[in-house]
BADREN-725169 format. One line per field, with one value per atom (N, C-alpha, C): residue number from 1; residue in three letters; x, y negated, z. Coordinates in Angstrom, 1 decimal, padded with zeros to 4 digits. Layout:
k (NUM,...) $
r (ALA,...) $
c1 (X,...) $
c2 (Y,...) $
c3 (Z,...) $
//
This chain:
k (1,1,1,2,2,2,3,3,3,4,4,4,5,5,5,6,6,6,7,7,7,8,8,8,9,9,9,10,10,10,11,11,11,12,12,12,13,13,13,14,14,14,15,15,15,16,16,16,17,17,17,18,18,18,19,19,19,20,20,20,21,21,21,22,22,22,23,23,23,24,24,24,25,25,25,26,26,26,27,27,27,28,28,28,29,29,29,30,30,30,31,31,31,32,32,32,33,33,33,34,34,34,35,35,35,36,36,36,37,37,37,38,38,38,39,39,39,40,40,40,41,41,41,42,42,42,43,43,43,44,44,44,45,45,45,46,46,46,47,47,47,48,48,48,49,49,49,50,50,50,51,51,51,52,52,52,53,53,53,54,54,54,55,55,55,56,56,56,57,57,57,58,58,58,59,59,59,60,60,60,61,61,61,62,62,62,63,63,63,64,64,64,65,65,65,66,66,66,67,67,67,68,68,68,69,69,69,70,70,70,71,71,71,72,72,72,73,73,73,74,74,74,75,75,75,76,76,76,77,77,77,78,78,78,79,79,79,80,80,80,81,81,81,82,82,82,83,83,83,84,84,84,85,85,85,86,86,86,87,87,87,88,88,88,89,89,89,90,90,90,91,91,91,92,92,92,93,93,93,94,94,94) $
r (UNK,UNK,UNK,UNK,UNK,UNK,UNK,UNK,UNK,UNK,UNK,UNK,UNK,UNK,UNK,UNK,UNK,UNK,UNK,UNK,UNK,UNK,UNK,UNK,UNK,UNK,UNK,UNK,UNK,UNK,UNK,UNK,UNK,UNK,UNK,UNK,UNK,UNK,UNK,UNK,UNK,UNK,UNK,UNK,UNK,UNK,UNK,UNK,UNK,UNK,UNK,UNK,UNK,UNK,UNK,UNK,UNK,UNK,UNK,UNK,UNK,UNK,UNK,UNK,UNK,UNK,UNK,UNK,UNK,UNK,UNK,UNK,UNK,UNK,UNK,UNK,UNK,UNK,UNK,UNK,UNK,UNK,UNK,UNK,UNK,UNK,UNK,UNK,UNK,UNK,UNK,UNK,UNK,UNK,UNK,UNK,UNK,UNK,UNK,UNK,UNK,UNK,UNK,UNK,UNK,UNK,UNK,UNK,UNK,UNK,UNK,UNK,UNK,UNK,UNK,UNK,UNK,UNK,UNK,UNK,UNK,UNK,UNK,UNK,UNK,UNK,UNK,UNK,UNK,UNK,UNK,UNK,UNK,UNK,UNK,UNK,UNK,UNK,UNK,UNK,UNK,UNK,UNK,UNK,UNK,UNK,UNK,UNK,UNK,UNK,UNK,UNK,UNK,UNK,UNK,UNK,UNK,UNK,UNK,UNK,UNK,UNK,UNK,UNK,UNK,UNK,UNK,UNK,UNK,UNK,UNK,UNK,UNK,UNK,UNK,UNK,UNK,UNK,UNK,UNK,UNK,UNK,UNK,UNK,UNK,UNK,UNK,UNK,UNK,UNK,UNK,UNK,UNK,UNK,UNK,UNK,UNK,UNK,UNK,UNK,UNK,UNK,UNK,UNK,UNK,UNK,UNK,UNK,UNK,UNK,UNK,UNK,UNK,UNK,UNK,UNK,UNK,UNK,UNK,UNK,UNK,UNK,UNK,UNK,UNK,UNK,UNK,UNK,UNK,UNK,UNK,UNK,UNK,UNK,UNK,UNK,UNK,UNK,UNK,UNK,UNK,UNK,UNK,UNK,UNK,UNK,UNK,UNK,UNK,UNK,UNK,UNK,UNK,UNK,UNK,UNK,UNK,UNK,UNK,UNK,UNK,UNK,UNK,UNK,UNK,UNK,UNK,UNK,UNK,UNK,UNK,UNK,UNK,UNK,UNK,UNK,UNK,UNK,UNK,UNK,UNK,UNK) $
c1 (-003.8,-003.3,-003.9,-004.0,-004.5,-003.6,-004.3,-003.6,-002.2,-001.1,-000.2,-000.1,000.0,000.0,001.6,002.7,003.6,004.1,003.7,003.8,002.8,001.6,000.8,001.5,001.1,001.3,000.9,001.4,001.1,-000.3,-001.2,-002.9,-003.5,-002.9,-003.6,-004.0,-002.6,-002.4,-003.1,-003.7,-004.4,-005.9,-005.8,-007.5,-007.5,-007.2,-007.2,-007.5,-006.2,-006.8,-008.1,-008.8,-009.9,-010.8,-010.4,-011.5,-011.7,-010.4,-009.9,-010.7,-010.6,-011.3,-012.5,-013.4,-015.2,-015.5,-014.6,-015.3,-014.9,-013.7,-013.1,-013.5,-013.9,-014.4,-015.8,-016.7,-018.2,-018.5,-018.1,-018.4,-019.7,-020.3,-021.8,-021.9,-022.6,-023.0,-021.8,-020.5,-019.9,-018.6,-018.7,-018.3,-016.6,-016.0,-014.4,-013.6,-014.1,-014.1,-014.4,-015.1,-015.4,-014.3,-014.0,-012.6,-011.0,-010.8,-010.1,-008.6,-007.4,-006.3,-005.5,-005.4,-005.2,-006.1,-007.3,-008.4,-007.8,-008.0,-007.8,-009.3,-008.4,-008.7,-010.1,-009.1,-009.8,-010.0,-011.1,-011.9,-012.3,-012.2,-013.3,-013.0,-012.0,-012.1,-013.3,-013.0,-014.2,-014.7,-014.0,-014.5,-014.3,-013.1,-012.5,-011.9,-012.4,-011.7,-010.5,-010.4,-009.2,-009.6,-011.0,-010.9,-011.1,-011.2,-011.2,-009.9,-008.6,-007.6,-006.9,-007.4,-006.7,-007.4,-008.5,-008.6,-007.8,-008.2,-007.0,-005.7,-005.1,-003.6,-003.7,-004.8,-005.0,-005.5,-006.1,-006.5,-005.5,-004.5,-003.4,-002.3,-001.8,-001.2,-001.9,-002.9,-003.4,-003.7,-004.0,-004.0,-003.2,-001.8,-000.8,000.3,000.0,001.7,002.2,002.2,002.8,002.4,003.2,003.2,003.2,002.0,001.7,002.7,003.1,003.9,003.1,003.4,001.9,002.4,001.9,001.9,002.3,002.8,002.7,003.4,003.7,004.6,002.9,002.5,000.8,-000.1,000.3,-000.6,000.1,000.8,001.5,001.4,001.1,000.8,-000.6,-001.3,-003.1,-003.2,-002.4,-002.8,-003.8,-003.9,-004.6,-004.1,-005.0,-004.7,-003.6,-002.7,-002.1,-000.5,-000.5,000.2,000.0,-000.8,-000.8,000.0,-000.7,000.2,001.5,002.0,003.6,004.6,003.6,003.9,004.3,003.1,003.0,004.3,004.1,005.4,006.7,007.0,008.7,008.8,008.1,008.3,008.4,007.5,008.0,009.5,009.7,011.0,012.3,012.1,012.8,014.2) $
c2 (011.0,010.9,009.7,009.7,008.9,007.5,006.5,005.0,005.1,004.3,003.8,004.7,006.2,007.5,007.3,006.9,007.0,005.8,004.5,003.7,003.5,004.7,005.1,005.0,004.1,004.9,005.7,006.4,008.1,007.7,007.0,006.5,006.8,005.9,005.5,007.0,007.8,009.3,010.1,010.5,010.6,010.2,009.6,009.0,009.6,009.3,009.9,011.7,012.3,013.6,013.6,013.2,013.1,013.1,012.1,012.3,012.8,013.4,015.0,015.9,016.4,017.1,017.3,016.4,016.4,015.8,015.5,015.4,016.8,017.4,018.4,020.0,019.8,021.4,020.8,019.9,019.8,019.8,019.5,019.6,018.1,018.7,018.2,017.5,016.1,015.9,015.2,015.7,015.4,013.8,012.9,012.0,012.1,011.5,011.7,011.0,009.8,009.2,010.3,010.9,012.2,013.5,013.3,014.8,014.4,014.9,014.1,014.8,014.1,014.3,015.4,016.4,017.1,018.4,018.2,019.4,020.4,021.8,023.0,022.3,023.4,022.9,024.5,025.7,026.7,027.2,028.3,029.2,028.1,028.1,026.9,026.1,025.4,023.6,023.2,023.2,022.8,024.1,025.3,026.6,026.7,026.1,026.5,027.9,028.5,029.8,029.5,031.1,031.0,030.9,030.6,030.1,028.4,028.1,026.6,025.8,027.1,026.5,026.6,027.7,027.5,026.5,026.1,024.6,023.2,023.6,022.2,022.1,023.2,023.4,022.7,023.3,022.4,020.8,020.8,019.2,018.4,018.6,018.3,018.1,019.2,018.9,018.0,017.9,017.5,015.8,016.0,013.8,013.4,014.1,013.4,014.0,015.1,015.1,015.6,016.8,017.7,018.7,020.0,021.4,021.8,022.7,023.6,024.7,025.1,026.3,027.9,028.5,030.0,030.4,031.2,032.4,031.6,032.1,031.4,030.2,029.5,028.4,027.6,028.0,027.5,026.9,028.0,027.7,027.0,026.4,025.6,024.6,024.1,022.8,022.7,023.6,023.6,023.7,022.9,023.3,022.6,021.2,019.7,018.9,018.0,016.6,016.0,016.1,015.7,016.4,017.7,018.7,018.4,018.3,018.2,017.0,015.7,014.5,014.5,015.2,015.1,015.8,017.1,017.8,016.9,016.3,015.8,014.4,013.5,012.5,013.0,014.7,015.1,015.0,015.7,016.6,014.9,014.0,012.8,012.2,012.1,011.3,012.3,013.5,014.7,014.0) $
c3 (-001.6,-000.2,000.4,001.8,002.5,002.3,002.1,001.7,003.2,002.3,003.5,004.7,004.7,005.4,006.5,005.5,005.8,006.8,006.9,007.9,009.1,009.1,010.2,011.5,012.5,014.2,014.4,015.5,016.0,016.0,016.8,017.4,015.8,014.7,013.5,012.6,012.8,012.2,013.3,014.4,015.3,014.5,014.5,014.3,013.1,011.8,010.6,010.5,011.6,011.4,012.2,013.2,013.1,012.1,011.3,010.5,009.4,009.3,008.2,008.8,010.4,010.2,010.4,010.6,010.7,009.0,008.1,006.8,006.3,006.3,005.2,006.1,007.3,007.9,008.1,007.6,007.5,009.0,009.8,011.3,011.4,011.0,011.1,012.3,013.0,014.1,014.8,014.5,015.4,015.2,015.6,015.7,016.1,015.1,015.4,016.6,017.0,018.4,019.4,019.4,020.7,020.4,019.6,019.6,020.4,021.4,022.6,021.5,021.7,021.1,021.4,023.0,023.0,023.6,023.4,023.0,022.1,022.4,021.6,020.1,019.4,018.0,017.9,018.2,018.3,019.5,019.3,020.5,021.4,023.1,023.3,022.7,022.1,021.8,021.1,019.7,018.5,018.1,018.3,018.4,016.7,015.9,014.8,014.4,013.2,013.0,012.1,011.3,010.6,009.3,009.1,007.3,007.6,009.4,009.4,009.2,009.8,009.7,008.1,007.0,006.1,005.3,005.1,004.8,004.9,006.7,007.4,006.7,006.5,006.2,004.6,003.8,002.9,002.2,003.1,003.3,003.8,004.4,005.3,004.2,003.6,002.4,001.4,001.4,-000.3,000.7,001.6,002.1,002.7,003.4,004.1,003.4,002.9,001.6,002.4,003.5,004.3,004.4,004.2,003.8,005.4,005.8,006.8,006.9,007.9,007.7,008.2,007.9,008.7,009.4,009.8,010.9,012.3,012.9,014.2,014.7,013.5,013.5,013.6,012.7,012.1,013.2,014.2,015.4,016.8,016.5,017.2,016.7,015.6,014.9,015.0,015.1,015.0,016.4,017.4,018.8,018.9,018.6,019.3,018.0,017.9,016.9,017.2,018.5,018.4,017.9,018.2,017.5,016.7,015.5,014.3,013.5,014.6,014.0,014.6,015.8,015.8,014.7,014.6,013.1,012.1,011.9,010.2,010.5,011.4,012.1,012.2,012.6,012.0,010.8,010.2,009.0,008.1,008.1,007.2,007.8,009.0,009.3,009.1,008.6,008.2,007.1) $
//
């Protein structure tokens, strides 16, 4: 898991899934400072599919220690990075 995950600021948890996702979806080229916080994740945004998101879902669990939930709960958490870190921010203060 990502060091000291749990006392992250929303910005610090922000930045991190950035950089979850241009190492763990191989997004070649693309610099985590340029992925805006609430940019679509899929179709226009980063133009992510759905074998990008069951990765994410796994990388997510296996470095922040938080279980993805599916179906269309799934895609409300995969809206924007920031969806993702308000996600992963309930679900620890749970």
């Amino acid at each position: 898991m990502l060091n000291a995950t749990a006392e992250m600021n929303a910005g610090e948890l922000r930045t991190a899934i950035k950089r979850l996702l241009v190492t763990e979806l191989n997004l070649k080229g693309r610099d985590p400072e340029t992925i805006e916080d609430d940019g679509a994740l899929f179709g226009g945004g980063l133009g992510l599919d759905s074998l990008d998101a069951l990765q994410l879902a796994m990388s997510i669990e296996e470095q922040l220690g938080v279980r993805v939930p599916e179906g269309d709960e799934a895609r409300a958490v995969f809206k924007s990075v920031r969806a993702i870190a308000d996600y992963v921010a309930k679900v620890r203060d749970a």
